[in-house]
Biopython code that builds the backbone (N, CA, C, O; Angstrom):
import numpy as np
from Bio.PDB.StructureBuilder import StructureBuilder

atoms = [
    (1, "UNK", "N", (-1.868, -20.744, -0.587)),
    (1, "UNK", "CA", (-1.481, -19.669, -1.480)),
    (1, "UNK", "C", (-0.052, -19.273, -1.133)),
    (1, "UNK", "O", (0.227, -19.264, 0.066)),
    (2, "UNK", "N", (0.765, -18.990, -1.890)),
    (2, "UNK", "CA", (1.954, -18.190, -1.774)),
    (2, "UNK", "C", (1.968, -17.074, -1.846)),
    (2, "UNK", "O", (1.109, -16.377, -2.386)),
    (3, "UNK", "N", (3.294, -16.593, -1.125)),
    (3, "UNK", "CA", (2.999, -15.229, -1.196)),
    (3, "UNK", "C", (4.520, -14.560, -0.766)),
    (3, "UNK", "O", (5.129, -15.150, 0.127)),
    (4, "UNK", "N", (5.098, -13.441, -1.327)),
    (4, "UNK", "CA", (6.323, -13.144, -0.920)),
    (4, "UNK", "C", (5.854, -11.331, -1.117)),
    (4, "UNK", "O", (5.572, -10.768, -2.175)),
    (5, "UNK", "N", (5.889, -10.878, -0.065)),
    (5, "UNK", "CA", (6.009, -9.083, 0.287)),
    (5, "UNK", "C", (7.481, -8.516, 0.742)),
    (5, "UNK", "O", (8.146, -8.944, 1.685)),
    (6, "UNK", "N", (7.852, -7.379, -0.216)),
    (6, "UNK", "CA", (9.128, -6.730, 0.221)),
    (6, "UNK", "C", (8.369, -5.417, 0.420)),
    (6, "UNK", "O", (7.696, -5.075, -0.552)),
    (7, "UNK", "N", (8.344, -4.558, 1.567)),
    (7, "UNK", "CA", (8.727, -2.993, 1.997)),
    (7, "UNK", "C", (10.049, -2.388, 2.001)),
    (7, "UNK", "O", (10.613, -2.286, 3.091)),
    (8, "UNK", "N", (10.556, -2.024, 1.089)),
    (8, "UNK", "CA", (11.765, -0.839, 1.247)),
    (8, "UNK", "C", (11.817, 0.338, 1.453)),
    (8, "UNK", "O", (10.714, 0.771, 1.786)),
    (9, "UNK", "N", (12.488, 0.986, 1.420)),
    (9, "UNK", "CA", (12.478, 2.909, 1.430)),
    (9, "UNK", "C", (12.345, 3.157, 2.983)),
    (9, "UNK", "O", (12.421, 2.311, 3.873)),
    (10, "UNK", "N", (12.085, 4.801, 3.127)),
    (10, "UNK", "CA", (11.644, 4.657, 4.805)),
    (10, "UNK", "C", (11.591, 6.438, 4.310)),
    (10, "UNK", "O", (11.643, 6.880, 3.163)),
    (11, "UNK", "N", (11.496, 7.059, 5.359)),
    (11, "UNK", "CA", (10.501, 8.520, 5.124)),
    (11, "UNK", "C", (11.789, 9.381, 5.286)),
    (11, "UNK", "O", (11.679, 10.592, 5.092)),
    (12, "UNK", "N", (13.141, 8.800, 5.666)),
    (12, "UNK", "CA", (14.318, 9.383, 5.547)),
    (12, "UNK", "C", (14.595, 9.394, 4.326)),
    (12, "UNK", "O", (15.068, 10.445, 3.894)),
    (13, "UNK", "N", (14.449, 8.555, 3.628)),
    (13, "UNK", "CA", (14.632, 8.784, 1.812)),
    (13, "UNK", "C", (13.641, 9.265, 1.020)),
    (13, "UNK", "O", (13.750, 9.205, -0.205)),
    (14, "UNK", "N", (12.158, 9.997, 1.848)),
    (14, "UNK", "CA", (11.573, 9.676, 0.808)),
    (14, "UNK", "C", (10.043, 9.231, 0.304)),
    (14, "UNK", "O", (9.011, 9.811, -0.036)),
    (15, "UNK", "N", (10.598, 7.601, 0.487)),
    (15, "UNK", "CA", (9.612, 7.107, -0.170)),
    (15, "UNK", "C", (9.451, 5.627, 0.172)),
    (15, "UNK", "O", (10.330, 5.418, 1.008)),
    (16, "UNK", "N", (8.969, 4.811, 0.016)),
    (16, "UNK", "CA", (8.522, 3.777, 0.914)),
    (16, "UNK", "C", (8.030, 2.805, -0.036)),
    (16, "UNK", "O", (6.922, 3.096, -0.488)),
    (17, "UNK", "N", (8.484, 1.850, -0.419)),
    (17, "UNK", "CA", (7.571, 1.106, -1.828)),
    (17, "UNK", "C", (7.337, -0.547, -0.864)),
    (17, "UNK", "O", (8.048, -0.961, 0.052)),
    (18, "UNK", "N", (6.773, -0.851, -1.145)),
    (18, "UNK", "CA", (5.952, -1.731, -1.360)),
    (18, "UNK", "C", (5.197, -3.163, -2.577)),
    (18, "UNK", "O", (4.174, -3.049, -3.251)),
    (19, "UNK", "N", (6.054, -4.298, -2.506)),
    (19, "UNK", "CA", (5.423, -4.934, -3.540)),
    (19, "UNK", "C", (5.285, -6.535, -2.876)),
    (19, "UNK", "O", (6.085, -7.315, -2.359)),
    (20, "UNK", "N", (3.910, -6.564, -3.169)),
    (20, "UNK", "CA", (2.970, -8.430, -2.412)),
    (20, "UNK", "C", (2.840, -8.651, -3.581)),
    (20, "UNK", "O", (2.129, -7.984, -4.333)),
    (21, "UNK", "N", (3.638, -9.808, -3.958)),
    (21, "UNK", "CA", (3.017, -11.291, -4.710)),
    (21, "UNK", "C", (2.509, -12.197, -4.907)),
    (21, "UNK", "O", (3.366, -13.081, -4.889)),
    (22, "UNK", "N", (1.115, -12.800, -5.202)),
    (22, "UNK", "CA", (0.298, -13.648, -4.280)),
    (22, "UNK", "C", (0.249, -14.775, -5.682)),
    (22, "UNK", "O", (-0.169, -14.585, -6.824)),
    (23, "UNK", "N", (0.955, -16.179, -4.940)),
    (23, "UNK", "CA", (0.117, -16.903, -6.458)),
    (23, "UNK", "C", (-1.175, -18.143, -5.597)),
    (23, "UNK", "O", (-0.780, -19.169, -5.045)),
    (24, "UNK", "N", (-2.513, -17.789, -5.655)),
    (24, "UNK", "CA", (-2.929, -18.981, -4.974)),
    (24, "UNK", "C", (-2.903, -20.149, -6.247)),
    (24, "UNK", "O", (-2.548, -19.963, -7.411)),
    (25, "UNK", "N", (-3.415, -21.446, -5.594)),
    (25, "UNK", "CA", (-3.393, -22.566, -6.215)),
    (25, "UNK", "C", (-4.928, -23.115, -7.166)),
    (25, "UNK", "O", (-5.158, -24.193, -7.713)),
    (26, "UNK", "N", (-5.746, -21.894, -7.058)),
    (26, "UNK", "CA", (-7.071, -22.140, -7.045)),
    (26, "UNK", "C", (-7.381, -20.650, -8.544)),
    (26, "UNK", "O", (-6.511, -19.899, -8.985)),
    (27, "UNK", "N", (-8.265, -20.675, -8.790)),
    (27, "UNK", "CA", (-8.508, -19.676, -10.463)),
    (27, "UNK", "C", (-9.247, -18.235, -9.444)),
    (27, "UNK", "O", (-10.218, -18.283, -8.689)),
    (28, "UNK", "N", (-8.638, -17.415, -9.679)),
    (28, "UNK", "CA", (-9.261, -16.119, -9.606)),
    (28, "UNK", "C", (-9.783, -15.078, -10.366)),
    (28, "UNK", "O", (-9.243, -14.879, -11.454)),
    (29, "UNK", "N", (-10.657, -14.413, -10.055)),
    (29, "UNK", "CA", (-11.200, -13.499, -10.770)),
    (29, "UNK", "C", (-10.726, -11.796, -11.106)),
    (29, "UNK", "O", (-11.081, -10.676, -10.740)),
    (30, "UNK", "N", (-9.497, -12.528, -12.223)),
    (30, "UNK", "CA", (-8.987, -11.060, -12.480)),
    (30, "UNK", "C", (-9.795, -10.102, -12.925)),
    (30, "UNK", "O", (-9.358, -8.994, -12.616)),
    (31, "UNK", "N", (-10.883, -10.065, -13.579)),
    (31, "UNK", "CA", (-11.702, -9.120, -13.538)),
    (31, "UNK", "C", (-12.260, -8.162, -12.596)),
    (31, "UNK", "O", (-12.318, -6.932, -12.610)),
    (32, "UNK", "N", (-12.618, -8.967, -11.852)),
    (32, "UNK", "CA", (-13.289, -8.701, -10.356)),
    (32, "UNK", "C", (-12.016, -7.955, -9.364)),
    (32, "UNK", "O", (-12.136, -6.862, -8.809)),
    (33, "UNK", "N", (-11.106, -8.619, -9.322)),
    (33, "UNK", "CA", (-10.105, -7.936, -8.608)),
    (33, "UNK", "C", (-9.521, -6.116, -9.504)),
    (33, "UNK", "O", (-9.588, -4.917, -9.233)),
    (34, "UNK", "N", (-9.077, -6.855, -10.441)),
    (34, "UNK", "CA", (-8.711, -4.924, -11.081)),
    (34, "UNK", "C", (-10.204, -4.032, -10.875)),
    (34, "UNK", "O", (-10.010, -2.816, -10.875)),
    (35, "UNK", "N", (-11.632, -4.446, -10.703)),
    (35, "UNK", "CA", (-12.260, -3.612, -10.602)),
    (35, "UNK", "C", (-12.461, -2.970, -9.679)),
    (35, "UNK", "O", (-12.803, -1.788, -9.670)),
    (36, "UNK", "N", (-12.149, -4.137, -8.173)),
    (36, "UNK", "CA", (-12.411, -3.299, -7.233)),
    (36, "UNK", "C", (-10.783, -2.305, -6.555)),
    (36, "UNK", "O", (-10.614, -1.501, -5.639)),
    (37, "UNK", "N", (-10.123, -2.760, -7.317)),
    (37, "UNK", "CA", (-8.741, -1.840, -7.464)),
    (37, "UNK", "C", (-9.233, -0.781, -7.811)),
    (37, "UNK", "O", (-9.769, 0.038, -7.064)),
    (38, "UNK", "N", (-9.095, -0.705, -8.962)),
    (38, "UNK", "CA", (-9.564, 0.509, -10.024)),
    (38, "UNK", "C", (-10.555, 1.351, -9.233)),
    (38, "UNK", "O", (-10.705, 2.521, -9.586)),
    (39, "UNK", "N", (-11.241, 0.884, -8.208)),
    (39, "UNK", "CA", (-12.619, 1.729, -7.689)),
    (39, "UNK", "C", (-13.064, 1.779, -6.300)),
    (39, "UNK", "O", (-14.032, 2.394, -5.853)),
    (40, "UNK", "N", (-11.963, 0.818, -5.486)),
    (40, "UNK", "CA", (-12.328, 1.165, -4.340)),
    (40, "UNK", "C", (-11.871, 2.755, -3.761)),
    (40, "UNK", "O", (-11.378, 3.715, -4.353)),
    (41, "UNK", "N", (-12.195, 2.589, -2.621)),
    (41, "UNK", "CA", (-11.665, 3.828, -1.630)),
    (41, "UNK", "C", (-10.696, 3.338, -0.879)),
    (41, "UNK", "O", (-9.838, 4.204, -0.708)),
    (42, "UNK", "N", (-10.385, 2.117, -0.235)),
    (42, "UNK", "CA", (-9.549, 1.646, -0.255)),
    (42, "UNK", "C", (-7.913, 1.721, -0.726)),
    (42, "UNK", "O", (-6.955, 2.129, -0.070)),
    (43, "UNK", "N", (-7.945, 1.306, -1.777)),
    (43, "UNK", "CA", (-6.977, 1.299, -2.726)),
    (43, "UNK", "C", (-6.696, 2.510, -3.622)),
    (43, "UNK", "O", (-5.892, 2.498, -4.554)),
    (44, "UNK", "N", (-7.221, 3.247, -3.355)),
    (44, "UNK", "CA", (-7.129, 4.208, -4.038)),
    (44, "UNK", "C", (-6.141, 5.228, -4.003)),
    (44, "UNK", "O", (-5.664, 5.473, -2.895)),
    (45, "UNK", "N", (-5.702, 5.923, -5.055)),
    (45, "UNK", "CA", (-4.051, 6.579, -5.303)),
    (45, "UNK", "C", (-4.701, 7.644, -4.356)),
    (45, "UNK", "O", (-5.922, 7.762, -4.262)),
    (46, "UNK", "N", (-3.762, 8.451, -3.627)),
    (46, "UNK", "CA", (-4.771, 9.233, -2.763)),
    (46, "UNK", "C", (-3.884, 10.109, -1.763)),
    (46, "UNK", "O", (-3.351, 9.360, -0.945)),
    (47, "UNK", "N", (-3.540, 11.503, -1.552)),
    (47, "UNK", "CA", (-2.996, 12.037, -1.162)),
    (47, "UNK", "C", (-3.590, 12.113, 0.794)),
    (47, "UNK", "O", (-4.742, 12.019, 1.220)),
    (48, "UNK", "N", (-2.441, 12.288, 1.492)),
    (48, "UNK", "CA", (-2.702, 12.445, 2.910)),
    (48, "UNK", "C", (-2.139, 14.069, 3.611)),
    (48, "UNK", "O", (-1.007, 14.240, 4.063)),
    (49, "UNK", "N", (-2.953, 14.871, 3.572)),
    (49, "UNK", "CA", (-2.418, 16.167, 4.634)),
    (49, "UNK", "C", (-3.007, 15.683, 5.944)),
    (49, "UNK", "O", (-4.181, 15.568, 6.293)),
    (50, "UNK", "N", (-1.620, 15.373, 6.711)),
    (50, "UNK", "CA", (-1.513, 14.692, 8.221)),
    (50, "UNK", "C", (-0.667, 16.127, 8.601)),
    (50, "UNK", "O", (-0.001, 16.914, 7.928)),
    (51, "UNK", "N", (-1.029, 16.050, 9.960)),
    (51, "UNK", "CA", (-0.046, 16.236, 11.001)),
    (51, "UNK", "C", (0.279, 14.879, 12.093)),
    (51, "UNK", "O", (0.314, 15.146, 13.294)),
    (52, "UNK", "N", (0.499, 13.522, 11.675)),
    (52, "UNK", "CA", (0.493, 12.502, 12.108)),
    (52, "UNK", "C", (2.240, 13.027, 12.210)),
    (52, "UNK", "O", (2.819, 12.783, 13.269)),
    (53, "UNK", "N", (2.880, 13.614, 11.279)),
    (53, "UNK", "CA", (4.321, 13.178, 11.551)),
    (53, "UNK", "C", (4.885, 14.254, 12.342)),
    (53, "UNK", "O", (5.717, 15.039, 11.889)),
    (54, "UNK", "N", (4.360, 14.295, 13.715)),
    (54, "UNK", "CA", (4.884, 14.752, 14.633)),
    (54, "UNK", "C", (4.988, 16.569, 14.679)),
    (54, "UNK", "O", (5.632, 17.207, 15.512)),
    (55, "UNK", "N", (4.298, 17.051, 13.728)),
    (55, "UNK", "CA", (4.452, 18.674, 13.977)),
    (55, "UNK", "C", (2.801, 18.574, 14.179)),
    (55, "UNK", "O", (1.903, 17.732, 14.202)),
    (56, "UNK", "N", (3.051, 20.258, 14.334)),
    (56, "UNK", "CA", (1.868, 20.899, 14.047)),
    (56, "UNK", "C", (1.288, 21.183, 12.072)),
    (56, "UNK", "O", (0.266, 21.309, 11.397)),
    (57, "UNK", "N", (2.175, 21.161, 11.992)),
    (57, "UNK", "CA", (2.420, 21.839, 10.215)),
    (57, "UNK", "C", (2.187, 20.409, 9.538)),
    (57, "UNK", "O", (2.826, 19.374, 9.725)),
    (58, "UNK", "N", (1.196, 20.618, 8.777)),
    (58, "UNK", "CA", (1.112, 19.466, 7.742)),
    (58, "UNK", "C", (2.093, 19.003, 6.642)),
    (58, "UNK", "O", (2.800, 19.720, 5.934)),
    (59, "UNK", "N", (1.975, 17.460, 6.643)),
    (59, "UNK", "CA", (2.906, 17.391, 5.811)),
    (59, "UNK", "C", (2.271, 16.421, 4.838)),
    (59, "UNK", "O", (1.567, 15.524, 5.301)),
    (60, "UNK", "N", (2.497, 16.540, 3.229)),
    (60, "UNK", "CA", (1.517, 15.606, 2.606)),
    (60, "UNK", "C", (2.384, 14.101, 2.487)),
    (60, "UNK", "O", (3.580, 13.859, 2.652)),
    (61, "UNK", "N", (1.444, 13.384, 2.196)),
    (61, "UNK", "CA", (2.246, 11.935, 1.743)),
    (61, "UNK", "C", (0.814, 11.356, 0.679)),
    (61, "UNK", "O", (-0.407, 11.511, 0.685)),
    (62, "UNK", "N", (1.893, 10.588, -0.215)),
    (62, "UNK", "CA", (0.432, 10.469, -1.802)),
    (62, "UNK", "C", (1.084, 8.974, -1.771)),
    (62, "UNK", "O", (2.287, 8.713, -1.785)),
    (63, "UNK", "N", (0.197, 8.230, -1.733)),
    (63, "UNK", "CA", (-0.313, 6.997, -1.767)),
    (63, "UNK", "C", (-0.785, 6.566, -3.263)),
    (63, "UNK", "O", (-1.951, 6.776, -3.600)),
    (64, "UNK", "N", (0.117, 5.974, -4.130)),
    (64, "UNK", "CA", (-0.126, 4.832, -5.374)),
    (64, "UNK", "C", (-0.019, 3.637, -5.168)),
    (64, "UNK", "O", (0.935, 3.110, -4.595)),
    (65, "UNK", "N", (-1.470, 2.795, -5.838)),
    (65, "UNK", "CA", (-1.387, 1.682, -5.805)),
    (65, "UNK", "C", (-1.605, 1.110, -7.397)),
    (65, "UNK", "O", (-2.253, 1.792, -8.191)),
    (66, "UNK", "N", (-1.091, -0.022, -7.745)),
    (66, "UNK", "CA", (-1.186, -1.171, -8.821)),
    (66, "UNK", "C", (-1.154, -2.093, -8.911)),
    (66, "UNK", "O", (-0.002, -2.521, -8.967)),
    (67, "UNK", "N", (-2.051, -2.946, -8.985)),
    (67, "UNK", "CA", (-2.631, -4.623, -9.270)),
    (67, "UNK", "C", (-2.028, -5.040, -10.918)),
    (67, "UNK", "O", (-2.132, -4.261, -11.865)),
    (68, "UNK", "N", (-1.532, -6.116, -10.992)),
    (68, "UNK", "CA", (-0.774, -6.804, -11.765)),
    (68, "UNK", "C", (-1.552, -8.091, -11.670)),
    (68, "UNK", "O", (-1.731, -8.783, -10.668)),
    (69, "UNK", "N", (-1.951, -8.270, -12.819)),
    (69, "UNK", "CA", (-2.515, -10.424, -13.172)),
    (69, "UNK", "C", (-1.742, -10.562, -14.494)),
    (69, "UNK", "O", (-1.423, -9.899, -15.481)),
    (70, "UNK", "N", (-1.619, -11.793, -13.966)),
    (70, "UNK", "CA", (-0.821, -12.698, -15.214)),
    (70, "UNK", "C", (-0.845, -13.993, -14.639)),
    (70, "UNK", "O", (-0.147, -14.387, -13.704)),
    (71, "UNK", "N", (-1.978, -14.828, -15.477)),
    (71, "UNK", "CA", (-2.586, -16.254, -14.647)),
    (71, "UNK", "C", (-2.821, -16.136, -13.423)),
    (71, "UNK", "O", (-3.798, -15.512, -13.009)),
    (72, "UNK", "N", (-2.139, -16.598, -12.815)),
    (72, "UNK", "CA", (-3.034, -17.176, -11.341)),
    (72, "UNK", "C", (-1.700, -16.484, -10.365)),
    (72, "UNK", "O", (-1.431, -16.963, -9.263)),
    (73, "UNK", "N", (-0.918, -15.277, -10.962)),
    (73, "UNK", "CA", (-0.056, -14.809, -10.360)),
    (73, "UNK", "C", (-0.897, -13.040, -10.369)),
    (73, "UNK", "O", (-1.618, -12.440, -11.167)),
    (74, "UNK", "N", (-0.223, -12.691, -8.837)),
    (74, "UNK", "CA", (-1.191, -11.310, -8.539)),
    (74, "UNK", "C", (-0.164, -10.653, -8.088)),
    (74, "UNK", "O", (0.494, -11.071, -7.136)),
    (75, "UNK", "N", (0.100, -9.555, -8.708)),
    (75, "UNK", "CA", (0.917, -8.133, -7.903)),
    (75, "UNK", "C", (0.218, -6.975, -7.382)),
    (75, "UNK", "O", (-0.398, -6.248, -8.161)),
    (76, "UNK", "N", (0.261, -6.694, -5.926)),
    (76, "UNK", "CA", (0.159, -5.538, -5.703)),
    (76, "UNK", "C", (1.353, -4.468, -5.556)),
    (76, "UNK", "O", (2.424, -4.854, -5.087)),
    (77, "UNK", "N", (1.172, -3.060, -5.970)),
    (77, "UNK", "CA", (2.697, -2.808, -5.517)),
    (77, "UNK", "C", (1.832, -1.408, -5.227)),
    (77, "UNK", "O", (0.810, -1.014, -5.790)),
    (78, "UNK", "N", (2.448, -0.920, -4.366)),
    (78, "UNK", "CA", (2.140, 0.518, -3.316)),
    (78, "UNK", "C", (3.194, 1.679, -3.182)),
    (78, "UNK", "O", (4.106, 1.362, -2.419)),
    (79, "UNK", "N", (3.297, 2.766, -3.646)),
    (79, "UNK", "CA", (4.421, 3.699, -2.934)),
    (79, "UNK", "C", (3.820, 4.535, -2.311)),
    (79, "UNK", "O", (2.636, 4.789, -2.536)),
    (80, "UNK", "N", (4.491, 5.092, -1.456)),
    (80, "UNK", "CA", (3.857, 6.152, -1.103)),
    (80, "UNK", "C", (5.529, 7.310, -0.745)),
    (80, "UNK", "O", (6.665, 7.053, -0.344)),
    (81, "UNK", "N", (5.004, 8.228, -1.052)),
    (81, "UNK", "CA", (6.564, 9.442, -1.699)),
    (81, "UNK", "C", (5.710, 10.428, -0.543)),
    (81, "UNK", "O", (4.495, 10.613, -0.472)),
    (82, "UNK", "N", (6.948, 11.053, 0.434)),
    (82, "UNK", "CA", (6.552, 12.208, 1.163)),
    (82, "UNK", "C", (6.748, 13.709, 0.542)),
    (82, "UNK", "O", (7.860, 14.204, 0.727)),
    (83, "UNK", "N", (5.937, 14.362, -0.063)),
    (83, "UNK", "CA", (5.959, 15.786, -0.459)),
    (83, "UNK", "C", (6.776, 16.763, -0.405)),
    (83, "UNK", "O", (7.621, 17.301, -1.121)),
    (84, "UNK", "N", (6.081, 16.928, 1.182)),
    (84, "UNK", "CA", (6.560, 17.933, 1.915)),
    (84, "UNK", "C", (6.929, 17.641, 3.319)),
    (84, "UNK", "O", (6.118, 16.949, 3.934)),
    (85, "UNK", "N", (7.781, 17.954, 3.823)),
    (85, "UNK", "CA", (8.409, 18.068, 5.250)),
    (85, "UNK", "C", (8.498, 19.251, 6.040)),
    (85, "UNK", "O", (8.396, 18.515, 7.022)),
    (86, "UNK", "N", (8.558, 19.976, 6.361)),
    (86, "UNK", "CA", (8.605, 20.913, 6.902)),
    (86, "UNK", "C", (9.638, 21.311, 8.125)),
    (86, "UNK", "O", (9.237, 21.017, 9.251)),
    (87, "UNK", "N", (10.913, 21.944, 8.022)),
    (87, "UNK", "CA", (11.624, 21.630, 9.199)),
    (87, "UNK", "C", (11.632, 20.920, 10.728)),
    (87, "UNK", "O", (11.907, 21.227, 11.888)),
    (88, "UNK", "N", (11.053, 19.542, 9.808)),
    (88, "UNK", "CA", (11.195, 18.507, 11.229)),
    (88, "UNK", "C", (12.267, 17.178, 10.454)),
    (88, "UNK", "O", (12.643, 16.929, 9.309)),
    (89, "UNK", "N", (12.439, 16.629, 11.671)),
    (89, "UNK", "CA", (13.076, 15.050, 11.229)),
    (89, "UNK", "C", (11.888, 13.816, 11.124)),
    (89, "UNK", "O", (11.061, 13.702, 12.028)),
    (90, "UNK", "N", (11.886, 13.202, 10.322)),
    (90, "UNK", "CA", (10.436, 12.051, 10.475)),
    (90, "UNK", "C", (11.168, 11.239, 11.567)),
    (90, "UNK", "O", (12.384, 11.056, 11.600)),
    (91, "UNK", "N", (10.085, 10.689, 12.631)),
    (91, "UNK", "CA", (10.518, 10.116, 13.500)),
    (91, "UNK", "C", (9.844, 8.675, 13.211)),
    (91, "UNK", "O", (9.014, 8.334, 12.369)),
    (92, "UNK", "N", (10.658, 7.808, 14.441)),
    (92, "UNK", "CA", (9.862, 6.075, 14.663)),
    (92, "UNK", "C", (8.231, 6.351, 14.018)),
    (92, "UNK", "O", (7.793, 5.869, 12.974)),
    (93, "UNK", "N", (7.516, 7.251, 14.955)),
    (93, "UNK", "CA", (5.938, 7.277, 14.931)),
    (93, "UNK", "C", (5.684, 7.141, 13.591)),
    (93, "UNK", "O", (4.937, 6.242, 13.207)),
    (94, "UNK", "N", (6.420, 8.233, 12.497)),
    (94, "UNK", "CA", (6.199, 8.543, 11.065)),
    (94, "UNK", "C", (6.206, 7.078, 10.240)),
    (94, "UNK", "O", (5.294, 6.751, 9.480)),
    (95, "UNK", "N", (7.630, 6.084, 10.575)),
    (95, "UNK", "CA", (7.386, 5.210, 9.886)),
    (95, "UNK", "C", (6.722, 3.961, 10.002)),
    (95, "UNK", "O", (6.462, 3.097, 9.165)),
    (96, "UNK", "N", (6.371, 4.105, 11.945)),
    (96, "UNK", "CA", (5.028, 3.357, 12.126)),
    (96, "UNK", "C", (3.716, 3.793, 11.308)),
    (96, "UNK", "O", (3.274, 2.900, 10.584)),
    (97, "UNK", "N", (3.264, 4.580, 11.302)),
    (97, "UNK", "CA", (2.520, 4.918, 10.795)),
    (97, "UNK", "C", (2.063, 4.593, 9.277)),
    (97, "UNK", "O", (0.984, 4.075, 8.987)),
    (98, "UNK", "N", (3.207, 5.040, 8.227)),
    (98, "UNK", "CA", (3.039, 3.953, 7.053)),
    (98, "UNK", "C", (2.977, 2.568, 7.392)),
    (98, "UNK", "O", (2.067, 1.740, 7.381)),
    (99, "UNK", "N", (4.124, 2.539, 7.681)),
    (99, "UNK", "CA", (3.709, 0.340, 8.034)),
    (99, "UNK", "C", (2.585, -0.204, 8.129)),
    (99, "UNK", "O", (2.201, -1.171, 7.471)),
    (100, "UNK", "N", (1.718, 0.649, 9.329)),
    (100, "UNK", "CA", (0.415, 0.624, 9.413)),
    (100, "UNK", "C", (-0.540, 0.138, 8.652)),
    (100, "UNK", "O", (-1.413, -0.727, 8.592)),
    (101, "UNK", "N", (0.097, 1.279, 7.923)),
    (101, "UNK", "CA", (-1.224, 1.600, 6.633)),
    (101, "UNK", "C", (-0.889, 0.493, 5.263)),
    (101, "UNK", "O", (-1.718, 0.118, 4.435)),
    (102, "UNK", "N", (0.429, 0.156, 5.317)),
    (102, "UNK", "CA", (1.038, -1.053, 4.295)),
    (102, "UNK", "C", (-0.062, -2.192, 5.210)),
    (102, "UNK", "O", (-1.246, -2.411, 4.954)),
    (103, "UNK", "N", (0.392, -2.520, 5.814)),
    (103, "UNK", "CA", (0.115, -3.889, 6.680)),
    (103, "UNK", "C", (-2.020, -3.804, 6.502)),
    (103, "UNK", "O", (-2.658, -4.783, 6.117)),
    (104, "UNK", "N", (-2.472, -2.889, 6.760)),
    (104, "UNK", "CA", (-4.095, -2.451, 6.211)),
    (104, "UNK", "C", (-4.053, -3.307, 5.269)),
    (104, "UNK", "O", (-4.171, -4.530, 5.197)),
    (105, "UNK", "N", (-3.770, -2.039, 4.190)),
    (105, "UNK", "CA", (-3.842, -2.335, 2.742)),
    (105, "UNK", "C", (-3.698, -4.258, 2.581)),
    (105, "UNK", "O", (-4.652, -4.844, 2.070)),
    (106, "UNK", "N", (-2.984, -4.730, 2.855)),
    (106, "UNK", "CA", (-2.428, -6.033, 2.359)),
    (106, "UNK", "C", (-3.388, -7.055, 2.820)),
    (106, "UNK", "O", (-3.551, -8.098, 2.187)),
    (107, "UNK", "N", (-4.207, -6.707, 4.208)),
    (107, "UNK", "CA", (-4.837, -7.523, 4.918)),
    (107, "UNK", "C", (-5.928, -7.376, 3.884)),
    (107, "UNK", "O", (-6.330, -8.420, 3.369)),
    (108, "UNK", "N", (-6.549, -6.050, 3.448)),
    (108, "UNK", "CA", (-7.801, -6.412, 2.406)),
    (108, "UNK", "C", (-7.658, -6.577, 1.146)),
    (108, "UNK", "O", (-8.575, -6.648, 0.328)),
    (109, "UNK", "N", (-6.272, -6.659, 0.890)),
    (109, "UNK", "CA", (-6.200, -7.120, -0.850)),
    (109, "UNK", "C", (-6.021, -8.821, -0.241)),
    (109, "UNK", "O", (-7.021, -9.346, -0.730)),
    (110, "UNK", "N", (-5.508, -9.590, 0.311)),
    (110, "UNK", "CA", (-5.651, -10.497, 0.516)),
    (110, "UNK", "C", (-6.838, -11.167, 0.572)),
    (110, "UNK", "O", (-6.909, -12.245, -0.018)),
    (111, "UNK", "N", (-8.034, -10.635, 1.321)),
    (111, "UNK", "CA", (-9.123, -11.198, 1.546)),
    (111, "UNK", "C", (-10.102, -10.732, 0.210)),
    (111, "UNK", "O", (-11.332, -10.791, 0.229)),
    (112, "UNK", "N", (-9.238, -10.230, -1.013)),
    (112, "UNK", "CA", (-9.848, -10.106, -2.353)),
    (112, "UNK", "C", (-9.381, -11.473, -2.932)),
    (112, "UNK", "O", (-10.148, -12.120, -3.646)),
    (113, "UNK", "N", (-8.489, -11.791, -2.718)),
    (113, "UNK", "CA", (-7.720, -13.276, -3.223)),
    (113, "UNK", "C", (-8.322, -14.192, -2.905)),
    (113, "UNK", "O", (-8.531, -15.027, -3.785)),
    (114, "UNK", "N", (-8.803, -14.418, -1.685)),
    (114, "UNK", "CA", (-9.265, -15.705, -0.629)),
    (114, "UNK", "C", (-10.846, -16.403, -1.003)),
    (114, "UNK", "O", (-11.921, -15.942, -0.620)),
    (115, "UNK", "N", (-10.695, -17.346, -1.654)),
    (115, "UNK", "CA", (-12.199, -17.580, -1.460)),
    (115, "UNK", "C", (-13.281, -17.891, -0.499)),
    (115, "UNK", "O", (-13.218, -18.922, 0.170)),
    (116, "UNK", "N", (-14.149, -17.166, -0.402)),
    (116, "UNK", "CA", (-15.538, -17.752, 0.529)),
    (116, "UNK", "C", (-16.020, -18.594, 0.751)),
    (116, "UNK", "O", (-16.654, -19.058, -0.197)),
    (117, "UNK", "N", (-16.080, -19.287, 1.915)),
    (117, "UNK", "CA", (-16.358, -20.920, 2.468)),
    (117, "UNK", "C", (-17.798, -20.292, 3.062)),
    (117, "UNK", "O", (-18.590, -21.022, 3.658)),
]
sb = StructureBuilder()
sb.init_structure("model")
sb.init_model(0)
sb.init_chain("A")
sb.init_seg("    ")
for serial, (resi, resn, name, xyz) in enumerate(atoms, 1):
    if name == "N":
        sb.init_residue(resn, " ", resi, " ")
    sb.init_atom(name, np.array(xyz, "f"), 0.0, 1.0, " ", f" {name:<3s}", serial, name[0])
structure = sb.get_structure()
């Protein structure tokens, strides 16, 4: 399967996007895939009140995702936009932390792609 992923942005700007292109060589089930998009918990558009980014004071971060088919070509694309900040600086931890959660995400949309031996 091919596959080309760009992460840009970073929590100093913002916002953080995210887009995996997957073409395997084999027929997939676009049906099956937008459904469990559309309905997992997983994948799901989904707001975060953390104090992960280093305060005490919460700060939100909202998580969108979208699956793209067109033949045997698959887009996922992910942003996730920080809210609120609260007089802090986002640190290393902050943008470990998304990465994290990018690098998650990708490992189980992948194994939606992959067929079962």
């Amino acid at each position: 399967m091919k596959k080309k992923i760009e992460i840009s942005g970073s929590l100093k700007e913002m916002v953080t996007y995210c887009t995996a292109i997957y073409e395997p060589d084999y027929a997939i089930d676009a049906e099956m895939i937008n459904d469990v998009i559309n309905n997992s918990p997983i994948f799901e558009n989904k707001g975060f009140n953390t104090s992960v980014l280093g305060t005490v004071q919460k700060t939100t971060v909202n998580r969108s995702s979208k699956v793209f088919i067109k033949g045997n070509r698959v887009t996922l694309q992910v942003r996730y936009e920080i809210l609120r900040v609260v007089d802090i600086e986002p640190t290393q931890k902050d943008e470990e932390w998304i990465q994290s959660d990018v690098q998650h995400l990708l490992k189980h949309f992948e194994l939606l792609l992959t067929p079962l031996e």
